[in-house]
C-alpha positions in Angstrom: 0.0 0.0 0.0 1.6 3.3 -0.9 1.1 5.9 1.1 1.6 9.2 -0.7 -0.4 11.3 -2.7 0.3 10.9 -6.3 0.5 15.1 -7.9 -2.9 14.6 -9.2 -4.4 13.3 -5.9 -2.2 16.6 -4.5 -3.5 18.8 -7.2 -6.9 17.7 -6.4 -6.5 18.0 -2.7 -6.1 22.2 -3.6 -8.7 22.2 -5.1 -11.1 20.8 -2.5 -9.5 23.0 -0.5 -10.0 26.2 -2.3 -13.7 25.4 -3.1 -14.2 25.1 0.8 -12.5 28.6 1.4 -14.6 30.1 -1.3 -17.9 28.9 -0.8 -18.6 27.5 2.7 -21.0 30.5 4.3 -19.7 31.3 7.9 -22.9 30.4 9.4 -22.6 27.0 7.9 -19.2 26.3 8.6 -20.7 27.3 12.2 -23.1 24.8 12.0 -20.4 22.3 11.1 -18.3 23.0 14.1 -21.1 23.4 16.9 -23.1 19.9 15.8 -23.7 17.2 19.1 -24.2 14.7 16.8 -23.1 13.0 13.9 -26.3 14.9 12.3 -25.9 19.1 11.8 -28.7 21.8 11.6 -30.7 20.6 9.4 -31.3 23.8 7.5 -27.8 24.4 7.2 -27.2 21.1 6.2 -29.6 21.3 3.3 -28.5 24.9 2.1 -25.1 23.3 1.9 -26.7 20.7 0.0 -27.8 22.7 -2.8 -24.1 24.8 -2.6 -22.4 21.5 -3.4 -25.2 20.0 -6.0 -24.2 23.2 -8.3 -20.8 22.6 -7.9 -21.7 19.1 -8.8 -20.7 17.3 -5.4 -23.3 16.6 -3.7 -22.2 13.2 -4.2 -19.0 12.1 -4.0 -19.5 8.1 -4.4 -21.9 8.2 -6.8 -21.7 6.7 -10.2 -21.6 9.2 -13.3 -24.6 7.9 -14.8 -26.6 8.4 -11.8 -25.1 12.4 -11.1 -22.0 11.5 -8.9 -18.3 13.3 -9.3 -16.5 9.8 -10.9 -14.2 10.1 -8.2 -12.0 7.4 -7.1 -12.0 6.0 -3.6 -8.6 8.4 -3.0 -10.2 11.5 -3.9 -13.7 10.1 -1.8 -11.1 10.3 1.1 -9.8 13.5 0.2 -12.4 15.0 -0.2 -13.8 13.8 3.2 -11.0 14.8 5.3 -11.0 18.5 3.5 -15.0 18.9 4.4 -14.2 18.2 7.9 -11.2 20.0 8.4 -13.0 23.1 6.6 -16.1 22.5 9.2 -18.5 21.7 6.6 -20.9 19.9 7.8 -21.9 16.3 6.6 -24.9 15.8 4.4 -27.9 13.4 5.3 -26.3 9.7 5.5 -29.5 8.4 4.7 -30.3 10.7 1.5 -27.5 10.6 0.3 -24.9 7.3 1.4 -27.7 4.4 2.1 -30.9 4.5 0.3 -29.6 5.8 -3.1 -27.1 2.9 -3.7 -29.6 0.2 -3.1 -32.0 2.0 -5.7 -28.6 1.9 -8.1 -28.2 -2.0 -7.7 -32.0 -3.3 -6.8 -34.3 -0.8 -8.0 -36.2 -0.5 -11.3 -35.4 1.6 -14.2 -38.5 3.4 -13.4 -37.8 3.6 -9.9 -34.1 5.0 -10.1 -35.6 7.9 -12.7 -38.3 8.8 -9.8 -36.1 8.8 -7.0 -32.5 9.6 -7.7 -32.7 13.2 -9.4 -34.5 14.6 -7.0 -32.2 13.2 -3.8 -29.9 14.0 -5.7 -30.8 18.0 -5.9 -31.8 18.1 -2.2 -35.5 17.8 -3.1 -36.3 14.6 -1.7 -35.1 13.3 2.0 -34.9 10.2 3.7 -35.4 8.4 6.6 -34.8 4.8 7.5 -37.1 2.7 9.1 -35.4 -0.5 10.8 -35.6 -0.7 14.2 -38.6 -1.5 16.5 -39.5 -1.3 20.4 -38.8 -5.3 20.2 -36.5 -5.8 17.0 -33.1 -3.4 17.4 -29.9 -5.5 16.7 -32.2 -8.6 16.3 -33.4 -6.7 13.3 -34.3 -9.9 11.6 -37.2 -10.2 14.0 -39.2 -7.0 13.3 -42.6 -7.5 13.3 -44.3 -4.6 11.0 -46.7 -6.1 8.9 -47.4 -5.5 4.9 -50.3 -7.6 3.4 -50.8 -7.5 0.0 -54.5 -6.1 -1.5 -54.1 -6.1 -5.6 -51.5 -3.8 -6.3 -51.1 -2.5 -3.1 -49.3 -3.4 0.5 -51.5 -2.1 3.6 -48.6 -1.7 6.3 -49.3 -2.1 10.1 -47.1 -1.5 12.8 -44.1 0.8 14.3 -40.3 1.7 13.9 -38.6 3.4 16.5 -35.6 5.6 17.0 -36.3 7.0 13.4 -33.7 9.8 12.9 -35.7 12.8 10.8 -38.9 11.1 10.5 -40.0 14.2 11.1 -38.3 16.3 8.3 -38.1 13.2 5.5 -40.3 13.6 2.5 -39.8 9.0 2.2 -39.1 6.3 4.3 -37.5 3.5 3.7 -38.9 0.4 5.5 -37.9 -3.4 6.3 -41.2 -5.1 6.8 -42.7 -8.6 6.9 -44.8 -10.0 4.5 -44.5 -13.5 5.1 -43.9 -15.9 7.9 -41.8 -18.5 6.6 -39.0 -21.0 8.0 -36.3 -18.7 9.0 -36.9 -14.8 10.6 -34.7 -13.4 7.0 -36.9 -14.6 4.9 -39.9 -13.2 4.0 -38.9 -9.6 4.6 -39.5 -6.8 2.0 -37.6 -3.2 1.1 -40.6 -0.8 0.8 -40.8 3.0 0.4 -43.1 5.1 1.8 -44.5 8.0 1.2 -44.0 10.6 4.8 -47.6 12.2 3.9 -49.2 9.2 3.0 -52.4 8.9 5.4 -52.3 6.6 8.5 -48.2 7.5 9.5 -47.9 9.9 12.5 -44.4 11.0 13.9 -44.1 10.4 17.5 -40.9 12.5 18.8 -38.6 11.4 21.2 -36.5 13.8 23.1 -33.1 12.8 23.8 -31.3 13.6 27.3 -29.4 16.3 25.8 -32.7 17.8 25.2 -33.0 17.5 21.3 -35.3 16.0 19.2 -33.7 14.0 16.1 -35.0 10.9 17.0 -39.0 9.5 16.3 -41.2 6.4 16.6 -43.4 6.0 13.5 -47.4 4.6 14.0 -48.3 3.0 10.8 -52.1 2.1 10.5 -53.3 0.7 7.3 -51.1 2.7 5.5 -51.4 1.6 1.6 -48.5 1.7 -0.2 -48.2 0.8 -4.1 -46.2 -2.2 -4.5 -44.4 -0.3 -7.3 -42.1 1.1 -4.0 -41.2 -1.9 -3.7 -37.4 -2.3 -3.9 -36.1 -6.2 -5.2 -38.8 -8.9 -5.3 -41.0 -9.3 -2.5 -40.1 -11.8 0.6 -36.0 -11.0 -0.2 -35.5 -7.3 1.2 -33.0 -9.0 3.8 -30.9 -9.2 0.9 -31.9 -5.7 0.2 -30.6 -4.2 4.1 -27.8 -6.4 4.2 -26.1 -4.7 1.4 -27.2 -1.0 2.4 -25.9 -1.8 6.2 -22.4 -2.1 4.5 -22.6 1.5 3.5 -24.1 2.6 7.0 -21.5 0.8 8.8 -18.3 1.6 7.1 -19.0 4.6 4.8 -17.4 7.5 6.5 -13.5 8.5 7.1 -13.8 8.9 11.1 -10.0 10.1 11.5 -10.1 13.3 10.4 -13.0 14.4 12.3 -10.8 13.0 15.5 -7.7 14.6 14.7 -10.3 18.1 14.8 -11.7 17.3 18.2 -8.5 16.2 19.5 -6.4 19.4 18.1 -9.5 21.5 20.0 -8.8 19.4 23.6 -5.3 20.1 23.7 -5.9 23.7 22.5 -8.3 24.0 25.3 -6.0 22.4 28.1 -3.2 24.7 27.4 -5.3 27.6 28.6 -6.9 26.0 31.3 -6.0 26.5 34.8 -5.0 23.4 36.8 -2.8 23.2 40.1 0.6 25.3 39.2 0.2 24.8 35.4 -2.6 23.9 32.8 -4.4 21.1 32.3 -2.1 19.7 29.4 0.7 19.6 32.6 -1.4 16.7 34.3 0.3 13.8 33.4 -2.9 11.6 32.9 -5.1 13.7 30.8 -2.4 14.1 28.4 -0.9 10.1 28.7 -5.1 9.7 28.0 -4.3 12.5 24.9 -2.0 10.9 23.5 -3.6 7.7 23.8 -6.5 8.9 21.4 -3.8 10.5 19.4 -2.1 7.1 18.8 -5.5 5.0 18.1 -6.5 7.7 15.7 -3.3 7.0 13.7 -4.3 3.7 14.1 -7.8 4.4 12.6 -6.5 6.5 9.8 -3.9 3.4 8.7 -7.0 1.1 8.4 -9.0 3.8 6.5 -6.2 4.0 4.2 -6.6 0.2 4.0 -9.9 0.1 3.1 -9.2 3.0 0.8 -6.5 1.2 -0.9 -9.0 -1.9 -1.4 -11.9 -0.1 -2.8 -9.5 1.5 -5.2 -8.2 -2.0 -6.8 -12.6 -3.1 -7.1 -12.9 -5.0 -3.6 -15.7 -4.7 -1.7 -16.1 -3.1 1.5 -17.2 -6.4 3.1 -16.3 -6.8 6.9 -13.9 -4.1 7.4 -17.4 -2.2 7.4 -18.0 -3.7 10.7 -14.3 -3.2 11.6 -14.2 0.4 11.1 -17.7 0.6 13.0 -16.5 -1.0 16.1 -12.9 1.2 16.3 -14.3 4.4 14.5 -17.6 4.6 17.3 -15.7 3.2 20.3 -12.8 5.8 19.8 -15.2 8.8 19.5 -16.5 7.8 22.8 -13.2 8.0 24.2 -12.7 11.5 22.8 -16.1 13.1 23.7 -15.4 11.6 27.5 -12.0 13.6 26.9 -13.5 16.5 26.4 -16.5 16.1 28.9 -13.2 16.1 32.0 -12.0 19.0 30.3 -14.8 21.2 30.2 -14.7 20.6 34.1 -17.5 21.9 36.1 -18.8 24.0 33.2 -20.0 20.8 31.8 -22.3 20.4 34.6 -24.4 23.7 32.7 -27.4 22.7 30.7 -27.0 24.8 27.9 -27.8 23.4 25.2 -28.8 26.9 22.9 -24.8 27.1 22.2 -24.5 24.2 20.3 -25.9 23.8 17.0 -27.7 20.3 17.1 -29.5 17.8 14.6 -32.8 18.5 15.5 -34.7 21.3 18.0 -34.4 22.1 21.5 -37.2 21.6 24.1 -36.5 25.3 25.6 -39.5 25.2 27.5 -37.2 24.3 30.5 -34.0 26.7 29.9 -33.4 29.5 31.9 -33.9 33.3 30.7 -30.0 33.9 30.1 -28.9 32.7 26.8 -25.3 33.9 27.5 -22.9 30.9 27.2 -21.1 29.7 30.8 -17.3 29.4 30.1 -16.7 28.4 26.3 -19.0 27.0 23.7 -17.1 23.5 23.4 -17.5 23.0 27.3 -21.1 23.9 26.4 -21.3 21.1 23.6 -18.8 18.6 25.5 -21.7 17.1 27.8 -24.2 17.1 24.8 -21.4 15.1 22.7 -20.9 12.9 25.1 -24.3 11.8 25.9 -25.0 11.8 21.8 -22.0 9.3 21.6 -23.5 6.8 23.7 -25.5 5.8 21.3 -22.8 4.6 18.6 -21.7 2.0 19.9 -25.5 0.8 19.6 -26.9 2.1 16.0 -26.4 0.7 13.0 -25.9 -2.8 14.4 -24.8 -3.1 17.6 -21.2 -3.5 18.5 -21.5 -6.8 19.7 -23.5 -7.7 16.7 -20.1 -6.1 14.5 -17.7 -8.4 16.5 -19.8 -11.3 15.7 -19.7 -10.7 12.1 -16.4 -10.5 12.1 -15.6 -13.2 14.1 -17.8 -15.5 11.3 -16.8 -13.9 8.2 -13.2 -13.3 9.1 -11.9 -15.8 11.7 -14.5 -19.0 10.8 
């Protein structure tokens, strides 16, 4: 594996680079840098949208054909690691990372010219619905109903922890139309249509006081089986191969190296015994611990960078770059949360720049900040972080994979 830039992938690197100086908006680069989540504002994070789709990367993986860049996996990374070192923030996993590929490599010809333009342009948003109150890493025994009626499937049942089931124009659901001999089969890939009648949007408030996350009711909600996506009884087929891109499509190291360049920034400044807090010999050993795993990280993401670029699939290092790249961030936002100290202890969450609103019925009158914003957004990290470990597939779940696929 060679690990240097050829002059075109350097050449392209600038230009990333410039476009980020040139036409990231302040207030969106803001956005970027004061998220709690891995999701951003959301209207920043579709104004930015429509900045990159007339630039013409809006996205990066894409095939030509379809309205993607026709960039290799080296330039996917660069161009990654120049978005987050700019402060750009990410657009919608879902939209644009998940949903779109499996319309690419299942969907119809019809299907792909209905859905793809517009998600491509920002007009059309997604959500995923998976989980449910009783079927979370188990996913194979969700229990949402479709029953066919002519051309139609009338859907019954519930997903849970449904991230912008609020703000997506389509879901897209794994649900059960037929009970056969093992839990996988008889599962379909269906679309649905947000406004369609018989959904309602329950939200759920997380502890850092935002609301991303939904359940979804769905009572005899007809949907045409035209949304369909594969054949009918065989969507596990359908998620398996869109968990790959959910599990291992993002370069996690470079976001890291951002947080941890802000830490040590931050502990140079801040008061502790005789010195600062970088003079403690623990919190920086623990710095330079999450220094030396990020390295770590960034060698297998050039890995798995080197082995898309000669036609391999992403396979299980998916699930090896979700257990390292999710574990690791909790490290870093815990960090964080002892360096922010007793600031952290300050519900505050009106600094920070989240994925979804703010229940403000309970904040105080003062909107000034107490101390800095990042002590302000270390507690709301760190709580957000919890949760990776958990989504997309357990890591538990990822460790078996691995141990099946990898080890035998």
């Amino acid at each position: 594996m060679d690990l240097q830039w050829t002059p075109e992938d350097r050449a392209f690197e600038q230009e990333v680079r410039e476009f980020f100086a040139n036409n990231l908006p302040p207030h969106i680069r803001r956005a970027g840098r004061l998220m709690t989540s891995v999701y951003a504002d959301h209207a920043a994070e579709m104004e930015w949208h429509r900045i990159l789709h007339a630039r013409g990367w809006a996205a990066p993986a894409w095939p030509v054909e379809y309205g993607g860049c026709g960039w290799n996996a080296t330039q996917r990374y660069i161009f990654s690691r120049e978005r987050i070192a700019a402060g750009a923030p990410p657009l919608s996993p879902m939209s644009m990372e998940q949903v779109p590929f499996v319309l690419m490599k299942f969907g119809t010809e019809e299907q792909k010219a209905r859905f793809l333009p517009p998600t491509l342009a920002g007009e059309l948003s997604w959500c995923q619905g998976y989980s449910e109150p009783e079927a979370g890493s188990d996913l194979a025994s969700l229990q949402m109903r479709a029953v066919r009626d002519g051309e139609e499937l009338i859907c019954n049942g519930s997903k849970i922890w449904v991230t912008h089931a609020h703000k997506a124009d389509f879901v897209f659901c794994l649900v059960r139309t037929s009970v056969l001999d093992k839990p996988q089969k008889g599962i379909s890939f269906v679309l649905m249509d947000m406004k369609s009648p018989g959904i309602t949007v329950s939200p759920i408030t997380m502890m850092t006081g935002e609301h991303i996350q939904n359940q979804i009711f769905f009572s005899d909600v007809r949907v045409p089986i035209t949304n369909v996506i594969g054949e009918i009884d065989q969507g596990w087929t359908v998620a398996k191969y869109l968990l790959e891109f959910e599990r291992g499509g993002q370069s996690y190291s470079a976001e890291f190296d951002v947080r941890l360049d802000d830490i040590e920034s931050a502990s140079k400044r801040l008061p502790c015994g005789d010195g600062t807090l970088m003079d403690d010999p623990l919190f920086a050993t623990r710095l330079a611990e999450c220094r030396m795993r990020t390295s770590i990280l960034q060698m297998l993401e050039f890995r798995l960078v080197s082995s898309l670029s000669s036609g391999e699939s992403v396979g299980a290092a998916a699930s090896m770059l979700k257990i390292v790249g999710t574990e690791l961030s909790q490290h870093i936002s815990a960090l964080a949360l002892d360096a922010a100290g007793r600031v952290a202890a300050v519900y505050q969450p009106q600094v920070a720049m989240p994925g979804g609103d703010i229940n403000s019925s309970h904040l105080c009158e003062n909107r000034m900040a107490v101390g800095e914003s990042w002590q302000a957004i270390a507690p709301l990290r760190y709580l957000n972080d919890r949760a990776g470990s958990i989504y997309a597939g357990s890591n538990e779940i990822q460790r078996n994979i691995l141990a099946k696929v990898l080890l035998g």
